[in-house]
C-alpha positions in Angstrom: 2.4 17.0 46.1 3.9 20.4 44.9 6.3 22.4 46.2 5.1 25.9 47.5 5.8 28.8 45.7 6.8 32.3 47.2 4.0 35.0 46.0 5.6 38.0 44.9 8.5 39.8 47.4 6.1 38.7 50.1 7.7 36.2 52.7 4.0 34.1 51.8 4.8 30.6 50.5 1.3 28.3 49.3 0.3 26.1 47.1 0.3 27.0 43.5 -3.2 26.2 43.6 -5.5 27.6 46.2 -9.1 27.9 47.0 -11.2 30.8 46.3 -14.0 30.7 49.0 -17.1 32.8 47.9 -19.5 29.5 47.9 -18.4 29.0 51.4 -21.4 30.8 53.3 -21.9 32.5 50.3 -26.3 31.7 49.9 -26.1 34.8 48.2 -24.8 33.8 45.5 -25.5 30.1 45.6 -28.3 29.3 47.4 -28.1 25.4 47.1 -24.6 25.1 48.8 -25.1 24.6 52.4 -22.7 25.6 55.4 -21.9 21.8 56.2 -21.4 21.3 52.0 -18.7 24.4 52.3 -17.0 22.9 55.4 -16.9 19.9 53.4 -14.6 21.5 51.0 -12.4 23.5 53.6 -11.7 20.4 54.9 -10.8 18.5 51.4 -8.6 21.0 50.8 -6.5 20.7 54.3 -6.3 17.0 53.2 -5.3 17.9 49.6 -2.7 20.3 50.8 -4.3 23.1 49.4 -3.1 25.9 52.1 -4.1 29.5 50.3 -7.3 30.0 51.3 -8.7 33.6 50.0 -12.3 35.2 51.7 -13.6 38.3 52.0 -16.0 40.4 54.0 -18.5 40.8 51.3 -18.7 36.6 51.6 -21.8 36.2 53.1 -21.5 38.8 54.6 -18.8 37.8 57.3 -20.5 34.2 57.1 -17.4 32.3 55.2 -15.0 34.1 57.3 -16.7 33.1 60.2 -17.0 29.0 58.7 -13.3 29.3 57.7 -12.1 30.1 61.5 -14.4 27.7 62.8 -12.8 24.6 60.6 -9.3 26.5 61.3 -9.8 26.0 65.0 -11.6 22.8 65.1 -8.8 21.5 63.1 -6.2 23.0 64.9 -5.1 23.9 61.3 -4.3 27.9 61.2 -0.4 27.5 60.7 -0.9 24.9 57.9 -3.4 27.6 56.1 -2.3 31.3 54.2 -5.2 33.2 54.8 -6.4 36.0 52.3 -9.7 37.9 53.0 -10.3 41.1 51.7 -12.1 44.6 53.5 -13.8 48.0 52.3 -17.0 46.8 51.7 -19.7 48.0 54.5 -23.2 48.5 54.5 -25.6 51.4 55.0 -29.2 49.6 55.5 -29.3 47.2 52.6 -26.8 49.2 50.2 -23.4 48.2 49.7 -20.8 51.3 50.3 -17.0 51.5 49.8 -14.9 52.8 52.4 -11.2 53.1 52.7 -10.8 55.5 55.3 -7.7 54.3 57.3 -9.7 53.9 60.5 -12.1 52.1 58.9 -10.2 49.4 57.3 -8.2 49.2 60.6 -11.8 48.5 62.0 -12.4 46.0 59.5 -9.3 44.0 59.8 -9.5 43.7 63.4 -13.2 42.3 62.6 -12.2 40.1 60.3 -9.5 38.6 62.5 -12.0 37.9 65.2 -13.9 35.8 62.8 -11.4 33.4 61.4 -9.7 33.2 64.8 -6.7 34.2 64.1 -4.5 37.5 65.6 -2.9 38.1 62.3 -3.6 37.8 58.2 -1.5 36.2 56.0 -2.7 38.5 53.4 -4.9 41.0 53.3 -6.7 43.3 50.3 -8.6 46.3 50.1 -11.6 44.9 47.8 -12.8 48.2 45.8 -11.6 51.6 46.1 -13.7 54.2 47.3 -13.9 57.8 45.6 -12.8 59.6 48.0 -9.8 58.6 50.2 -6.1 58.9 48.4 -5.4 55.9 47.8 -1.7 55.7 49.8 -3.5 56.7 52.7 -5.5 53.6 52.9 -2.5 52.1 51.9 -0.8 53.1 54.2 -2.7 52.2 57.6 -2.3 48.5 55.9 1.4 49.2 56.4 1.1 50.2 59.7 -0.5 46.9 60.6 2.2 45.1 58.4 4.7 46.9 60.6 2.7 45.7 63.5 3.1 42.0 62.8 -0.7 41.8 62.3 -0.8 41.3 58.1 2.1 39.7 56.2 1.3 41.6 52.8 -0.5 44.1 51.4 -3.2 43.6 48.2 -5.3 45.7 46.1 -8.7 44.2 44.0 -10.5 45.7 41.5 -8.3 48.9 41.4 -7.8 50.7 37.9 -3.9 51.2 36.7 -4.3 54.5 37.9 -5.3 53.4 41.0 -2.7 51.1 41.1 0.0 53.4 41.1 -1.2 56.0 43.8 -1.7 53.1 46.1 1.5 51.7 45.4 3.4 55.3 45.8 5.4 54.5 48.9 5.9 50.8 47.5 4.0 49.0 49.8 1.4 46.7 47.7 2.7 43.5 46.9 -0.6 41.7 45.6 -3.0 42.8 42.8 -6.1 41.0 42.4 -8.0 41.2 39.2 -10.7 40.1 36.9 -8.3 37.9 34.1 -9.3 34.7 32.2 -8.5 33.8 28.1 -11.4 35.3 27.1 -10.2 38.7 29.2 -7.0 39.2 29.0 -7.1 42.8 29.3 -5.5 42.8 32.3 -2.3 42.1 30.3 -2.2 45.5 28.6 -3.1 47.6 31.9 -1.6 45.8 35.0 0.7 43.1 33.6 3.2 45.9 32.5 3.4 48.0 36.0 3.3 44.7 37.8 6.3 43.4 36.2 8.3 46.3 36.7 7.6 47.0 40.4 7.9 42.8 41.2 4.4 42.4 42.6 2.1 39.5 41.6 -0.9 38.9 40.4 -4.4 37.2 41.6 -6.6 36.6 38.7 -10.3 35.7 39.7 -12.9 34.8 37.5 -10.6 32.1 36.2 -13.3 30.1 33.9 -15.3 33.0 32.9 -18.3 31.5 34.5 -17.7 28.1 33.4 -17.1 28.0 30.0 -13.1 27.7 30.0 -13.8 24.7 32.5 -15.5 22.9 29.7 -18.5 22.6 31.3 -21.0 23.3 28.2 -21.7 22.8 25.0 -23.6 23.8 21.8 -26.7 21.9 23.6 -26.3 23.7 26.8 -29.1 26.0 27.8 -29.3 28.5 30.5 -32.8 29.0 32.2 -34.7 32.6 31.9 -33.1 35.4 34.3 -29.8 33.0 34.6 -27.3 35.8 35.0 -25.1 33.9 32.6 -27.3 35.4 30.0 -26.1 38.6 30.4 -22.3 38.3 29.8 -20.1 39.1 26.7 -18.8 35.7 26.8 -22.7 33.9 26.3 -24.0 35.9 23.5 -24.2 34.2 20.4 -21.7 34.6 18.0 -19.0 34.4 20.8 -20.8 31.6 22.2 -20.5 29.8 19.7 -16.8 30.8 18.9 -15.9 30.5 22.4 -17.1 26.7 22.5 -15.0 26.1 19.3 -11.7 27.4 21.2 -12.4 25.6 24.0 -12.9 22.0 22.4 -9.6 23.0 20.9 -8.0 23.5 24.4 -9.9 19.6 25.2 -7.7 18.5 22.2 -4.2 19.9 24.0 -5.6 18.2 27.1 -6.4 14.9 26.1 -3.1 14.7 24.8 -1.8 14.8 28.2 -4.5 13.2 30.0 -6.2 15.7 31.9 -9.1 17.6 31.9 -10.0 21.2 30.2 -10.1 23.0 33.2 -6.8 21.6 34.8 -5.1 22.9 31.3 -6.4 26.3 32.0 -4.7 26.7 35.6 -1.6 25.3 34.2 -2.0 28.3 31.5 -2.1 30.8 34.0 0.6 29.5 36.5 3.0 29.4 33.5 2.4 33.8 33.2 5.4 35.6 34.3 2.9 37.9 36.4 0.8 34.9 37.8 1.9 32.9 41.4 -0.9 31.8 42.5 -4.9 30.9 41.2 -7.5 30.5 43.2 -10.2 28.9 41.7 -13.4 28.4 43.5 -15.4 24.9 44.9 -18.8 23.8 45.0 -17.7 20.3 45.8 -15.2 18.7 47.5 -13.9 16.4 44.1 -13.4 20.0 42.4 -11.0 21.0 45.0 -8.9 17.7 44.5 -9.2 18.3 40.6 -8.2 22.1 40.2 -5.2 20.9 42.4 -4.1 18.1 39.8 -3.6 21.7 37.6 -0.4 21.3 39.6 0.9 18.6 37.6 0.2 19.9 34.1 3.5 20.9 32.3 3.2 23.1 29.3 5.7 23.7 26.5 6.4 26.2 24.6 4.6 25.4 21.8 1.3 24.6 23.7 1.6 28.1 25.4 2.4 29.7 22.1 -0.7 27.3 20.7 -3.5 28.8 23.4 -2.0 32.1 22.9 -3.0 32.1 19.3 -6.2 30.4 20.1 -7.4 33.4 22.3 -5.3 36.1 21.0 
């Protein structure tokens, strides 16, 4: 088993790899997975020791924060677990409206608590800015809950660099969580930069750009009518097809060292300067106990240099 790894400045120590929880609950976005399937895997991953755990709101809604606190307590688990959900999300009828009003997100933690059954967060994030509110204001009333023992450290998702740097004016965000995987690796031209130089560390999601850097397809794959694979960059075509070539190159660095595409990708990411932490997501308890053997992988120089070329 692997030895935790601080995240960031924080005082957070986890697993290298953890477990992003959107199927948990989650029908809306997967409709097969049951509650007693996503339990399943919450409870692989306690056995697997894998103890970063992130949610959100949005999950559901509130249903996988809800599943996660019930397994928590059932378990009597909570203290083996750093939990990560993520607030700013509410809804007006059945439309989706961002809100980072300080009172609000105060609100919203205290919610969120209640339904993972726990009296304080290991980590929590505003998950999209709103237009309105500064952005160190909102900011701020997570400090004043960090101060108050409630939240151990402070994150930002899906904020621009711009937005970035007003909510981190009075140096109080320690977690950015973005949209970064080989085949977008923008994130290392806008964020990687300011992240470096003000020590924070970064979350990427979307780790397998929808299953393609997991090795999951191949030129024979199809994707039913409507599948909203269809209407990413990453599936059209020409980068299809380009994109399957890189990756059966990445299966060649893995076979060499016995392991699997998917596991070689993690190992990539763990080995960025910026990068503490993954948290790739489950729909079955075996992929929980395979992204962690991501742990083991040990990359040279040369392989890193090797992918880097590969996707550059």
């Amino acid at each position: 088993m692997s030895k935790d790894v601080q995240i960031g400045q924080t005082d957070v120590k986890v697993s290298p790899v953890g477990l992003g929880t959107n199927a948990v609950g989650g029908q809306q976005y997967y409709p097969e997975i049951t509650d007693d399937a996503g339990r399943a895997f919450l409870r692989t991953a306690l056995n697997e020791g894998v103890n970063f755990w992130d949610t959100a709101y949005v999950y559901g809604p509130e249903r996988s924060e809800k599943i996660i606190g019930e397994v928590l307590a059932k378990e009597q688990a909570r203290q083996e677990i750093a939990l990560a959900t993520k607030i700013g999300p509410r809804f007006e009828g059945n439309d989706i409206v961002m809100d980072n009003h300080p009172a609000f997100l105060k609100k919203a933690a205290e919610d969120s608590m209640r339904r993972l059954q726990t009296d304080y967060l290991d980590m929590l994030y505003i998950h999209f800015p709103d237009k309105t509110t500064p952005k160190y204001e909102a900011i701020g009333a997570l400090q004043e809950l960090k101060e108050k023992g409630v939240i151990r450290s402070i994150g930002v998702s899906n904020f621009s660099l711009t937005e970035l740097e007003e909510a981190n004016m009075d140096g109080y965000v320690d977690i950015v969580q973005d949209k970064y995987n080989l085949l977008n690796r923008e994130a290392e031209n806008e964020l990687f930069p300011f992240i470096r130089e003000k020590a924070l560390s970064f979350v990427p999601f979307f780790p397998f750009a929808s299953g393609i850097l997991a090795g999951k397809y191949d030129k024979d794959t199809t994707f039913a009518e409507g599948d909203t694979r269809l209407q990413k960059p990453e599936f059209q075509d020409k980068a299809w097809r380009d994109n399957l070539e890189k990756v059966a190159k990445l299966q060649e660095i893995a076979s060499r060292k016995d392991k699997e595409v998917s596991q070689l990708v993690l190992a990539y990411y763990l080995n960025q300067e910026e990068i503490d932490v993954v948290i790739p997501g489950a729909k079955r308890p075996e992929q929980v106990t395979h992204n962690k053997q991501a742990e083991e992988v040990t990359l040279t120089a040369d392989e890193i240099k090797e992918i880097n070329l590969l996707f550059q």
